[in-house]
N, C-alpha and C positions, 0 to 999 in steps of 0.2 A: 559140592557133592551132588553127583545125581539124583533125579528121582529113583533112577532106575536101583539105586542100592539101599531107599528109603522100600520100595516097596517089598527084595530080596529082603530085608530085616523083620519085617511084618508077615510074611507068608513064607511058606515051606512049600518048596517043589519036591514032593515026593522023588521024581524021577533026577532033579539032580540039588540035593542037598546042601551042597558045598557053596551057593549061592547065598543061602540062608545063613548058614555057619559062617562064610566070610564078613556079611553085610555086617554081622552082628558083633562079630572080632573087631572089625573097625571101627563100630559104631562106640561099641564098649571103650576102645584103648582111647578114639580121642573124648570120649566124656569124663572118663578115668583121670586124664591128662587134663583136663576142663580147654581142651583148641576148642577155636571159634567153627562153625559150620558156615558157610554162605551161601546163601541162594538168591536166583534170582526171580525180581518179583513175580514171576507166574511161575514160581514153584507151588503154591498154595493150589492153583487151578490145577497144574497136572498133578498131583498128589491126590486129587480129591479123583481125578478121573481116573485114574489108575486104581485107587485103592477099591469104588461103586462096581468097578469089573469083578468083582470078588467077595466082596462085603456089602451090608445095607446100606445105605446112603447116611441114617445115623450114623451108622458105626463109622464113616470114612467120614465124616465132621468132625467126628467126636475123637479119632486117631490123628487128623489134621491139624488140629485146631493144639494139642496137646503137641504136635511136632515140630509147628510154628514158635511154641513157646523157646526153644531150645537150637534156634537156627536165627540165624545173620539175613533178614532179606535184602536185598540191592533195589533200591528203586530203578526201575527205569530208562529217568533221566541222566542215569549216573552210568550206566552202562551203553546206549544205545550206538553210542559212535563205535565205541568200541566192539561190539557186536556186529555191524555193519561192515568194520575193517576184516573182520574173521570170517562172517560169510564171505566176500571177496577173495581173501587168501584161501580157502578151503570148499567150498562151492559147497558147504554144509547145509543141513537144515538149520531154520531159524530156530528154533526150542534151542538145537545144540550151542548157537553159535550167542545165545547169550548165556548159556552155563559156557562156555569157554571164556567167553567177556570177563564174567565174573571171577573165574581162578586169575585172570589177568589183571584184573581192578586191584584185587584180595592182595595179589602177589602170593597166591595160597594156589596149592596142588588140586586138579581136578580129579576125585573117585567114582569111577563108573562102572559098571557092569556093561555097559555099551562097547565093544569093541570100536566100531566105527569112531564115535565120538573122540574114544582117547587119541588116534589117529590122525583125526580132525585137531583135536588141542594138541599134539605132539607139532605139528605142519604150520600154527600158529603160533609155533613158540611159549606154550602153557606146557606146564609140568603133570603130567598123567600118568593115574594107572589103572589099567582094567582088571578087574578083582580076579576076573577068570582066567586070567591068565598067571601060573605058577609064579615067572618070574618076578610079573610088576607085582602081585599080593605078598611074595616074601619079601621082594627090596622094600614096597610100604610098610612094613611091620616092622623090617629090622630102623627104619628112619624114625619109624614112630616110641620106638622102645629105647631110642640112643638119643633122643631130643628132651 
């Protein structure tokens, strides 16, 4: 899973809601379900920079630190080839192209709010869906509710 749908869980965008409300539905159904979440090791650093844009610096430790509890992290050395292969097939950013590593390692679906991203792991053969978009957050919910 992305950062990007850890942070849509945690904050409310006034002007478009359904961000929040998705992040949250998903987040809900797979804790509900107990599925694994995985991230990869420098999820912890972008979470924490994501969340100080908005909140105190306690407060994004202390949201971090609580969110690590409940997530799968990937070291590194267990992804990097595989990262490496994904930026070359997709000309992606490096952040993306080891959250795409990672749904490949997992053999598990990447959740983004990033359009591009899912794009990027569609193009490398990883399974995606961008929450914003109607279709892939119905199709994930109806996969999630039939599993």
């Amino acid at each position: 899973m992305d950062t990007s749908v850890f942070a849509d869980y945690y904050f409310l965008y006034p002007r478009k809601p359904e961000r929040h409300e998705r992040a949250r539905t998903v987040l809900d159904i797979l804790s509900s379900l107990g599925l694994p979440v995985y991230e990869p090791f420098l999820f912890e650093v972008e979470l924490r920079a994501v969340l100080v844009r908005r909140i105190s610096p306690e407060q994004a430790l202390r949201i971090a630190s609580i969110t690590l509890e409940h997530v799968n992290v990937i070291r590194e050395e267990l992804i990097h080839d595989k990262a490496a292969e994904v930026a070359l097939l997709t000309g992606c950013r490096a952040v993306d192209a080891y959250y795409i590593a990672v749904a490949r390692q997992a053999n598990a679906a990447l959740i983004t709010n990033d359009r591009v991203m899912r794009d990027n792991a569609l193009k490398a053969g990883a399974e995606s869906y961008y929450l914003l978009d109607d279709n892939d957050y119905n199709t994930l919910i109806i996969n999630l509710t039939i599993s």
